[in-house]
C-alpha positions in Angstrom: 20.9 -25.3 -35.4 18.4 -23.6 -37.3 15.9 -21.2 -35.7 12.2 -20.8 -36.9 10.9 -17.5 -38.4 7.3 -18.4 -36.1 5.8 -15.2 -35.2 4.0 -14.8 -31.9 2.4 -11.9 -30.1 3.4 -10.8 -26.5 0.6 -12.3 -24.3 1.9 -15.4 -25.9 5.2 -14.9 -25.1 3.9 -13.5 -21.5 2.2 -17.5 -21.3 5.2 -19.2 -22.0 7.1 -18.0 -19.5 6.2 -17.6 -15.5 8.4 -14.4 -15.0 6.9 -12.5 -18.0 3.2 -13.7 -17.1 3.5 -12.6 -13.7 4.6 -8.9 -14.7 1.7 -9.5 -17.0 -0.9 -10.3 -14.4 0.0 -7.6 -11.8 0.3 -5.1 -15.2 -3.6 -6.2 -16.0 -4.0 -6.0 -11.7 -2.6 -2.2 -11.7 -4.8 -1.5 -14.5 -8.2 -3.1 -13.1 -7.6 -1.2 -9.7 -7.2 2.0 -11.2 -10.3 1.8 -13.1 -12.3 0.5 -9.9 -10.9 3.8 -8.6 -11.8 6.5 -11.6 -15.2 7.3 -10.3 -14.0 8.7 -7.0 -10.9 10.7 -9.2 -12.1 14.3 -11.0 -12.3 13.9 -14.2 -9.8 16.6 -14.8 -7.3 14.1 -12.8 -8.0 10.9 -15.2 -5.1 11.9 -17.9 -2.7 12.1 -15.1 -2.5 9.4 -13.4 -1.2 5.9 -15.0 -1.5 2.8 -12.8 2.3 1.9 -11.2 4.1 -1.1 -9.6 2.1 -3.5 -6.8 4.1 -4.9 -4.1 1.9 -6.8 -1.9 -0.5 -4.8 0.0 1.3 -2.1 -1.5 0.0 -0.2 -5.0 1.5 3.0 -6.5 -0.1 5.6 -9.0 2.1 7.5 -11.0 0.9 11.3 -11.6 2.4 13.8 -14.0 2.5 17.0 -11.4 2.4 18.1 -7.5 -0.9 19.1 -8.1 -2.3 16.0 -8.9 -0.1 14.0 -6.0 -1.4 16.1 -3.6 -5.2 16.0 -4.9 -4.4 11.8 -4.6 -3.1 11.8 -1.0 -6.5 13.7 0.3 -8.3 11.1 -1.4 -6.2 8.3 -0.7 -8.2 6.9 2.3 -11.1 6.8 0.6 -9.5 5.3 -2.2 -7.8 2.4 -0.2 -11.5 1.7 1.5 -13.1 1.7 -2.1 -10.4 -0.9 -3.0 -10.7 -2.9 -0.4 -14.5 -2.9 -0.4 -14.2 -4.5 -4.3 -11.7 -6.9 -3.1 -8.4 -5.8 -3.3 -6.1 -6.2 -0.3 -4.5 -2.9 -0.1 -3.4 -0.8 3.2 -0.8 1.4 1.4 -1.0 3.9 -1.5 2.3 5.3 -2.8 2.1 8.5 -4.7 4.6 9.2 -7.3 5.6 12.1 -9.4 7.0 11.4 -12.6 9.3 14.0 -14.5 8.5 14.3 -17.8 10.7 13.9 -20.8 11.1 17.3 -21.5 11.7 18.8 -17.9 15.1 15.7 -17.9 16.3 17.2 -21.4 16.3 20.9 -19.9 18.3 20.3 -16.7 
């Protein structure tokens, strides 16, 4: 069998196949949220936060410190209403820390 040297690019790849356009969809869903949110975030908050998983009514942010978690969770029920009130079916926010490279290399 020969194979074809036929180039394509990821969102065509992603249309070809359910699984992959699924994870694409709720990818582009995650990302749509969070910027629905960004007005109601400090600005000083907006390069740590990166939009995470959806799992139903479920959504989770991913922030780079405990500082930035915390800030999230006070703001959190304002957030879910400002979600809801754009569409979005969310009752749960899940808050996540993520270690960075650098702190995993030094333990």
């Amino acid at each position: 069998m020969r194979q074809s040297n036929r180039s394509f690019t990821l969102l065509q790849a992603a249309a070809d196949s359910p699984t992959l356009a699924r994870l694409s969809a709720l990818a582009q869903d995650s990302s749509d949220r969070l910027k629905a949110i960004k007005t109601l975030i400090p600005e000083t908050l907006w390069s740590a936060i990166q939009p995470g998983p959806i799992d139903g009514a479920s959504w989770c942010l991913l922030v780079n410190s405990n500082a930035a978690s915390a800030k999230l969770r006070q703001l959190s029920p304002a957030l879910l209403a400002h979600l809801r009130t754009k569409g979005w079916d969310v009752t749960t926010l899940r808050i996540k820390v993520q270690m960075r490279a650098a702190t995993l290399r030094s333990q």
